[in-house]
C-alpha positions as CSV (number, residue, x, y, z in Angstrom):
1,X,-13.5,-39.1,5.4
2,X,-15.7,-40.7,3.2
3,X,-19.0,-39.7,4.1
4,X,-17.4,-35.6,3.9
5,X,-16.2,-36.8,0.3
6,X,-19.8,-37.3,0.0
7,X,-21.4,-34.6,1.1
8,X,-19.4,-32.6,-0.5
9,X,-19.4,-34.3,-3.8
10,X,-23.4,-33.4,-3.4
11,X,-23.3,-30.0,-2.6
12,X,-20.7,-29.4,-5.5
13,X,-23.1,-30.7,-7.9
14,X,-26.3,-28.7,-6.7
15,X,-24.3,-25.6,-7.3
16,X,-22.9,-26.9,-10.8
17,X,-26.6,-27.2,-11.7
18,X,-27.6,-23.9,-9.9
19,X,-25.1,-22.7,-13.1
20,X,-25.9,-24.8,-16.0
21,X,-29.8,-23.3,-14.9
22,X,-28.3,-19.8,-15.5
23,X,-26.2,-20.5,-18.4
24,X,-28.9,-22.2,-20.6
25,X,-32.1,-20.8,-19.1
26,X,-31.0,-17.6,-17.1
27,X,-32.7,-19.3,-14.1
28,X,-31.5,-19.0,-10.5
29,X,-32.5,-21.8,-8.8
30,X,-31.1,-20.4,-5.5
31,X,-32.3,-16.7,-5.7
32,X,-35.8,-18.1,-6.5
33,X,-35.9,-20.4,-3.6
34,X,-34.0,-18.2,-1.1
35,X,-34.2,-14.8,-2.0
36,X,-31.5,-12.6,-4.6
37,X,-30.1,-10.9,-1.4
38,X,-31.1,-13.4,1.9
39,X,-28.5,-14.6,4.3
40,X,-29.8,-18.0,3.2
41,X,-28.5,-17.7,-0.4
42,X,-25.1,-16.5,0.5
43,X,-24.5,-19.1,3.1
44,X,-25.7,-21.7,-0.1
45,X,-23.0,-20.3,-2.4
46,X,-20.3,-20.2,0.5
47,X,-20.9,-23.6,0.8
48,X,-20.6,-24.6,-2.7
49,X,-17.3,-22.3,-2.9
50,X,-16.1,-24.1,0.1
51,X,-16.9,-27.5,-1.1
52,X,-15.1,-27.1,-4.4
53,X,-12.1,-26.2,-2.4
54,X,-12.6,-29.3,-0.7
55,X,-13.1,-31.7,-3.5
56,X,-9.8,-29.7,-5.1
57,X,-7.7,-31.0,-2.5
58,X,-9.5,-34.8,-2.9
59,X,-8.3,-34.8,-6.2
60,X,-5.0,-34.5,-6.0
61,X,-5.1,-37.0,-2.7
62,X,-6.4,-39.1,-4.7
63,X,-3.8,-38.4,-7.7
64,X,-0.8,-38.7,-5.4
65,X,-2.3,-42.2,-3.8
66,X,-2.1,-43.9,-7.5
């Protein structure tokens, strides 16, 4: 479980940087590298959205185990 905490963890904070690019400098870091419209790109921001669902539900694991 601890190496999906992990990945996870890493793939949440690519996308939180993906947005603190377009909130301060209007820059897509995703759409420039994969395209606005590609598969690629929306299987990238699925991810991220899944992964934040994930690390949702570590938090209150982890919140319930103290």
């Amino acid at each position: 479980m601890e190496t999906l905490q992990k990945i996870c963890l890493v793939i949440t904070i690519i996308g939180a940087i993906n947005w603190g690019l377009i909130g301060l400098f209007d820059f897509n870091l995703v759409s420039t590298l994969f395209g606005a419209d590609s598969g690629l790109s929306r299987i990238v921001y699925t991810l991220v959205g899944i992964t934040g669902l994930i690390n949702i539900g570590i938090l209150f694991e982890h919140i319930e185990n103290k």
